[in-house]
C-alpha positions in Angstrom: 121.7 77.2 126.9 119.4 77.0 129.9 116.6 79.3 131.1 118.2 80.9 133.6 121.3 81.7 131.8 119.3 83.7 129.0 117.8 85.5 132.0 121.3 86.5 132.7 122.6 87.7 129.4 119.6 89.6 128.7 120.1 91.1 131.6 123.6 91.9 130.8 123.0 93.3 127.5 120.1 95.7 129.2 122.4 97.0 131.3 125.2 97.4 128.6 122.8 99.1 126.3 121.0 101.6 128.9 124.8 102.4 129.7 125.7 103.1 126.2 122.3 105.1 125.1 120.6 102.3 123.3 117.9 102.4 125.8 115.3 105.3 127.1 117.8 106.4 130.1 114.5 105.7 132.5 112.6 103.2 130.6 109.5 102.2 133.4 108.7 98.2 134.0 106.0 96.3 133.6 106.3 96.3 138.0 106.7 99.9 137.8 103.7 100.5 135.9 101.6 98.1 138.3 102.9 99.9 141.6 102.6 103.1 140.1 99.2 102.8 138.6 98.8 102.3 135.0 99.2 105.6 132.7 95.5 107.6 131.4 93.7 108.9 128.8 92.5 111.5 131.0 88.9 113.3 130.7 91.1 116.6 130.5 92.7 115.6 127.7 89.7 114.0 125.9 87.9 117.2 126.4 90.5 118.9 124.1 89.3 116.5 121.4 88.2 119.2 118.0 88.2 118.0 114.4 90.5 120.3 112.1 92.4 120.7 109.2 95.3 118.4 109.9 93.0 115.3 111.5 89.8 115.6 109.2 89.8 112.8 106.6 88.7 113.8 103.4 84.9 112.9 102.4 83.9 109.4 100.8 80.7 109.6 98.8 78.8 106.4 97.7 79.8 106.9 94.3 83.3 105.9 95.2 82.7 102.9 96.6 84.4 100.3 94.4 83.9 96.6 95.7 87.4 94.9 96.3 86.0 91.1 97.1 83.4 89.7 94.5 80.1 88.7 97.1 82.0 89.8 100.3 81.8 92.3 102.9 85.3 93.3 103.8 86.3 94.9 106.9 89.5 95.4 110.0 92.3 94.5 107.8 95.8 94.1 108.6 99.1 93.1 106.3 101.4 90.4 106.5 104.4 92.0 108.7 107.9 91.0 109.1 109.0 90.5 112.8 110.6 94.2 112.9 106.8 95.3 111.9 107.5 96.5 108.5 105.1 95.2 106.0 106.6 92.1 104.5 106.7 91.0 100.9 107.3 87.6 99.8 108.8 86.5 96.5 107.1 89.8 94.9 103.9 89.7 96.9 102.0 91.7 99.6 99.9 90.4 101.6 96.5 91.3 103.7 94.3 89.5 105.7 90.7 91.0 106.4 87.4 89.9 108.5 84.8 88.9 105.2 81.2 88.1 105.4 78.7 87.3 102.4 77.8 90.1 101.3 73.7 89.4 101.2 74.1 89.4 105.2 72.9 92.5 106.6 76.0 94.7 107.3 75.4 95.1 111.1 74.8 90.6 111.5 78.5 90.5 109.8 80.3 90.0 112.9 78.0 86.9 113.7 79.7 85.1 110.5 83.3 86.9 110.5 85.6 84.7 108.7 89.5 85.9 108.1 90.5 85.5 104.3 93.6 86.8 102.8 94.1 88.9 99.6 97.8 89.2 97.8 99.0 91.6 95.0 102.5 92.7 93.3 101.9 95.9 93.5 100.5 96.5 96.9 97.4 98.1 95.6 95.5 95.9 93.3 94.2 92.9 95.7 93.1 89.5 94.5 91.2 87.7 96.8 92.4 84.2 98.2 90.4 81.7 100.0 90.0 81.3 103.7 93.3 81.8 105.7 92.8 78.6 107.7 90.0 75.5 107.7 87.5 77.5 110.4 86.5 74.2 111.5 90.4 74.0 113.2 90.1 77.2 114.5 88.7 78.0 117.7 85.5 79.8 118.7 82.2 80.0 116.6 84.1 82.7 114.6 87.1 84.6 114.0 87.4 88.0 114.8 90.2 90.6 113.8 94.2 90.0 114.6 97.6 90.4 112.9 100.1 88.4 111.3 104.0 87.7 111.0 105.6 85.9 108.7 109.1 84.4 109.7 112.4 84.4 107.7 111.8 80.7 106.6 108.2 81.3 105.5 106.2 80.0 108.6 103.3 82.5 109.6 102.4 83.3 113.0 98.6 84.4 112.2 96.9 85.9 115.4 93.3 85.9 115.9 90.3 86.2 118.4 88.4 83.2 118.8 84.7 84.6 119.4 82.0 82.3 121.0 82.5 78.6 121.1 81.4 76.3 118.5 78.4 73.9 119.6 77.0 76.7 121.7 73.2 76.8 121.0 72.8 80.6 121.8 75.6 83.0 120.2 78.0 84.2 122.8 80.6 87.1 122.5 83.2 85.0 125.0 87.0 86.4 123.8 90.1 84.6 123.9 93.3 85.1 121.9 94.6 82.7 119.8 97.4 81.9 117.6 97.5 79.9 114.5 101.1 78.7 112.9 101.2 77.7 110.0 103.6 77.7 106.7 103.4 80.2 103.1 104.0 78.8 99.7 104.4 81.2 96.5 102.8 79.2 93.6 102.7 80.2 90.4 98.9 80.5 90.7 99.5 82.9 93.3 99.8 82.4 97.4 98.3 78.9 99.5 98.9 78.3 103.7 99.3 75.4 104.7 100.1 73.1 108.3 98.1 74.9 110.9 98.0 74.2 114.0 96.1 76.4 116.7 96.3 77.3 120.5 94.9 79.6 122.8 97.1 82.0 124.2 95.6 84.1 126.3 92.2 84.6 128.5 91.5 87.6 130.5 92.9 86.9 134.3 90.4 89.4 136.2 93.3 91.3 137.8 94.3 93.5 135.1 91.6 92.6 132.3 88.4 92.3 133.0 86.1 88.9 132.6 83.1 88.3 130.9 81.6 87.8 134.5 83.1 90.5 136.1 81.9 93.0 133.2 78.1 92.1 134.7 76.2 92.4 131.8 77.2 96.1 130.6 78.4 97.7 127.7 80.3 96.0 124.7 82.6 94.0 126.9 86.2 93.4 125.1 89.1 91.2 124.8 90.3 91.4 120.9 92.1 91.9 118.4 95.6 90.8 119.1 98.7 93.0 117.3 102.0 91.4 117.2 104.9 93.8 118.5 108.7 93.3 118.6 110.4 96.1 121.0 113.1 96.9 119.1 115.2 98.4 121.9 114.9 95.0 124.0 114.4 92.2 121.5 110.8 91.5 124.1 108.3 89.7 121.9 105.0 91.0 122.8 101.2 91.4 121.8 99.3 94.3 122.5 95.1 93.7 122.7 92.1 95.7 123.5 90.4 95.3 127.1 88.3 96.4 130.4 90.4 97.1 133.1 89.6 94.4 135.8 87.3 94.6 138.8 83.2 94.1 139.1 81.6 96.5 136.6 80.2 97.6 140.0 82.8 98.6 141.8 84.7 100.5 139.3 84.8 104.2 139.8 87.1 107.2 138.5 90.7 107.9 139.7 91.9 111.4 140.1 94.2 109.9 137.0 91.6 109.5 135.2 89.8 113.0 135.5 92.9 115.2 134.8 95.4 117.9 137.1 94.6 118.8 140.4 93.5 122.2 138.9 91.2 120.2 136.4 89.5 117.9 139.7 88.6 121.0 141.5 86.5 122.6 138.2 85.3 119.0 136.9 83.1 116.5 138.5 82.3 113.1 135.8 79.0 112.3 135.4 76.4 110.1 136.8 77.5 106.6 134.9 81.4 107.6 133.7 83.3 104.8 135.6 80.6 102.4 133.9 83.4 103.1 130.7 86.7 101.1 131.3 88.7 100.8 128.2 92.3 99.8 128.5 95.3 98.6 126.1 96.8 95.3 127.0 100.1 93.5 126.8 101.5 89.9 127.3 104.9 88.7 126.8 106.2 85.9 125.0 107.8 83.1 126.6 108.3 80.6 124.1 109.8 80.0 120.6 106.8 79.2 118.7 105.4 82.4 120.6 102.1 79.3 121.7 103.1 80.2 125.8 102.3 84.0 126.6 102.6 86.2 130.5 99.7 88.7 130.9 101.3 91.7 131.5 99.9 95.3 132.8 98.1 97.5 130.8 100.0 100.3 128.5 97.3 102.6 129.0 93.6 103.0 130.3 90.4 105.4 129.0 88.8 104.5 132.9 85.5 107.1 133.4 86.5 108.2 129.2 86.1 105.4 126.8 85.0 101.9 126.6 86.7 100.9 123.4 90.2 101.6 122.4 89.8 98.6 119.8 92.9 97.6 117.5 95.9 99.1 119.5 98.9 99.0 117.8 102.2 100.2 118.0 104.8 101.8 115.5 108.5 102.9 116.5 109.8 105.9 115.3 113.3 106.9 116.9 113.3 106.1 120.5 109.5 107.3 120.5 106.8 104.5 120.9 103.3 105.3 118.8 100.5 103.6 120.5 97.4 103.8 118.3 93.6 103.1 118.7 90.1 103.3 117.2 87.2 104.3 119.0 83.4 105.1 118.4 81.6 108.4 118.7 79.1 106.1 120.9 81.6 104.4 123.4 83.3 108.0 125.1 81.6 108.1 128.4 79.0 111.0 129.2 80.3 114.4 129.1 83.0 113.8 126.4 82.3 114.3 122.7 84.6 112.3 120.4 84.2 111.2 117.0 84.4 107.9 115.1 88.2 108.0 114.7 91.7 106.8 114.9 93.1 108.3 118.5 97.0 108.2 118.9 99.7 108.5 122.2 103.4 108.9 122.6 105.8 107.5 125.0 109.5 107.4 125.1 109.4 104.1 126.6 106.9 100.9 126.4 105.5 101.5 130.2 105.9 105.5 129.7 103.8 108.5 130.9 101.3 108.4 127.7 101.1 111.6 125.7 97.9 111.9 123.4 99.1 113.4 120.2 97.6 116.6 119.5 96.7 117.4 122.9 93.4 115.3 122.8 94.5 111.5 121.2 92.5 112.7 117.9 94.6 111.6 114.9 92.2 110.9 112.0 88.4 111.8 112.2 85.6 111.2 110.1 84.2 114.9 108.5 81.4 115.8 110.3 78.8 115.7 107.5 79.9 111.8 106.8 81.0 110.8 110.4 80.4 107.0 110.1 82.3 106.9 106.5 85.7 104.8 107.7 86.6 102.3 110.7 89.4 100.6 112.1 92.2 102.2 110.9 95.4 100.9 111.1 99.0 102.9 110.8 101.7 101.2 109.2 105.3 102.0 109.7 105.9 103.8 106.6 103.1 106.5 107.5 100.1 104.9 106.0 96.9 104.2 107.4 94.2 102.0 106.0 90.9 101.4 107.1 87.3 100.3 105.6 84.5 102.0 104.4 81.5 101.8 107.0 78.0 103.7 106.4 78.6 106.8 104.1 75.9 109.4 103.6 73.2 108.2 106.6 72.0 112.2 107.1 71.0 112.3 110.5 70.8 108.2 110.9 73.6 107.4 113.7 75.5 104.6 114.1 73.9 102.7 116.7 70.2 103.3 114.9 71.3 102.3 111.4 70.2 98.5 112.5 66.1 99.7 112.9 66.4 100.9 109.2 64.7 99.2 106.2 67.3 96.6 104.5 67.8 97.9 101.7 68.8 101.3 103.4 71.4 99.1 105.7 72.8 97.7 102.2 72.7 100.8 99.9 74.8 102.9 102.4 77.4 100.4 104.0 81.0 100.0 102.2 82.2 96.7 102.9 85.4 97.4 101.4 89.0 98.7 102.0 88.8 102.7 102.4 91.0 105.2 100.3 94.8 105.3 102.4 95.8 108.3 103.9 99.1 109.5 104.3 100.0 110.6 107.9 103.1 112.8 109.0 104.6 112.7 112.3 106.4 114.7 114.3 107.4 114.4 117.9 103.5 114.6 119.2 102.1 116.5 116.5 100.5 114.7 113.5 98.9 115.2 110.5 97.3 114.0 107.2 98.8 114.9 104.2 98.0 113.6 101.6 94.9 110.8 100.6 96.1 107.4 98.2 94.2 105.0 96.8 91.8 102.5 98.1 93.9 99.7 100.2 97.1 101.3 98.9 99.9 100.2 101.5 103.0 100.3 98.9 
């Protein structure tokens, strides 16, 4: 069957299913959504963001920390999915794969050496480490940084990564690309081995909706990362979501009434002095090839312009006709005027290029407690309701984030996790969440 007449039947079936209910009755477009202007995380909402009850993670204490990867640092982690996103398990095994690091580097010169192994148990739980995913000297970019993975019916792996830097490079560089490595999974009876990989590039940022290196001038934690496979269930679409700056000279960039809140809100609230310096969006592409190597930038989902810098690891989950949007974000990258804390930050949309609804009012969906608010990072939700995450600095008193680096070494060491965090259990309803309950460490069974 040719190109065109797949364009045709899919087109046929969208109509058929939008006339029978299988469909949002007004899904929005990807050409919607550019004409229209991309949907916001808006400083009204943001300024609703409160720690409570039902979004406060329970406290991790040093004493808890129990090492998962003998002489590693262990960090963003994500499982092995099956295309419909559920977490896949193969002859009897689960698998994760996870951003390592020896662990006599100093925590915060990790991401200089990230390399993406994979860890497999029966049980979901109780993780023994593998090797390397892939040969690093195959891969692209100086190192790999965080991504997801799919593993097909006949065991071939779709493993998607950002290449960081460029090897050969005699000064480090934080240049992002996406790439894809395919490759095949073989159950032994020693356990799990990958094999066959082959790497591409599939995406660069196009400087009319993401934002390039160039274009970023210079300014704060520029991003294109962390690519999360995504299968639309109510179209069949193949795409991946990614985290980056929404396009235009650093310069230039200044807040949208969108971005600041209601008419009501824009007459009370003016952003401060540097705001539309913070341009933090979700991206999407689409794939256009079997092999899912060939990939169409698309819009952004959503935008944090004149809010946040960083909405790093966006991810979806499906529940009903509802799409979840997820993303993590630092107390230091919410633009002036807005307090958030280190935490997981969740939207709602009853179709892919829908008005955005932060859950909770604000976006806040897991937070650190405010006595340990640097103890977990880069949470993840998984279909089933359970998040996982890492354990970053616990206990640092008054020490923040961004000035744990000018402590002494052994301070750096004796207070940074390196390991998978304890799994919470979230519950959600409509656009209300809430934890309920907190698993073991790594637990995704």
């Amino acid at each position: 069957m040719n190109t065109r007449s797949e364009d045709i039947l899919k087109k046929v079936w969208l109509i058929s299913a939008l006339f029978l209910g299988l469909l949002p009755a007004f899904a929005s477009t990807p050409a919607q959504a550019d004409e229209e202007g991309t949907p916001a995380w808006s400083r009204q909402e943001a300024s609703q963001i409160e720690r409570t009850d039902d979004n406060t993670a329970p406290y991790i204490s040093q004493e808890e920390i129990d090492q998962m990867a003998p002489n590693h640092w262990v960090w963003d982690t994500w499982p092995l999915r099956n295309r419909d996103g559920s977490v896949a398990t193969v002859k009897g095994y689960k698998v994760i794969f996870a951003l390592t690091a020896p662990d006599d580097v100093l925590p915060g010169k990790r991401h200089d050496m990230a390399t993406i192994r994979y860890f497999y148990s029966k049980n979901g739980q109780d993780w023994k480490m593998g090797g390397e995913a892939f040969d690093t000297t195959d891969a692209y970019g100086s190192r790999q940084w965080a991504g997801s993975a799919m593993v097909e019916d006949d065991g071939s792996i779709h493993l998607f990564y950002t290449a960081t830097g460029r090897k050969g490079n005699e000064q480090l560089t934080y240049e992002q690309r996406l790439a894809l490595a395919n490759g095949e999974m073989e159950v032994t009876k020693d356990g799990i081995e990958f094999s066959d990989w082959s790497h591409d590039i599939i995406l660069t940022p196009d400087g009319e909706y993401y934002q390039t290196e160039a274009q970023s001038e210079g300014g704060i934690l520029y991003s294109f990362r962390d690519p999360w496979f995504f299968e639309d269930k109510h179209t069949g679409e193949t795409y991946i979501t990614f985290e980056g700056n929404s396009a235009g000279q650093a310069s230039d960039q200044v807040c949208q009434p969108r971005n600041i809140g209601d008419e009501s809100f824009q007459q009370t609230h003016e952003a401060p002095d540097g705001s539309a310096e913070f341009n933090g969006n979700v991206g999407l592409a689409v794939s256009k090839s079997e092999d899912l190597t060939e990939w169409e930038a698309l819009p952004p989902v959503l935008e944090a312009d004149c809010v946040n810098q960083q909405l790093e690891r966006p991810h979806f989950v499906m529940k009903g006709n509802q799409y979840y949007l997820f993303v993590d974000s630092h107390k230091f990258t919410f633009a002036p005027g807005i307090q958030g804390p280190d935490g997981l930050y969740g939207f709602t949309a009853d179709s892919l290029y829908g008005n955005y609804e932060p859950l909770n009012g604000s976006g806040l969906v897991v937070a650190n407690p405010e006595d340990n608010p640097f103890q977990a990072y880069s949470w993840i939700v998984l279909p089933n309701g359970k998040v996982i995450s890492f354990i970053n600095f616990v206990e640092l008193g008054d020490v923040s984030l961004v000035d744990v680096g000018s402590q002494p070494e052994s301070f750096q060491y004796e207070h940074f996790g390196g390991t998978l965090a304890p799994t919470l259990k979230l519950k959600i309803n409509k656009n209300q969440t809430q934890i309920i309950k907190e698993l073991d460490d790594g637990r995704i069974k």
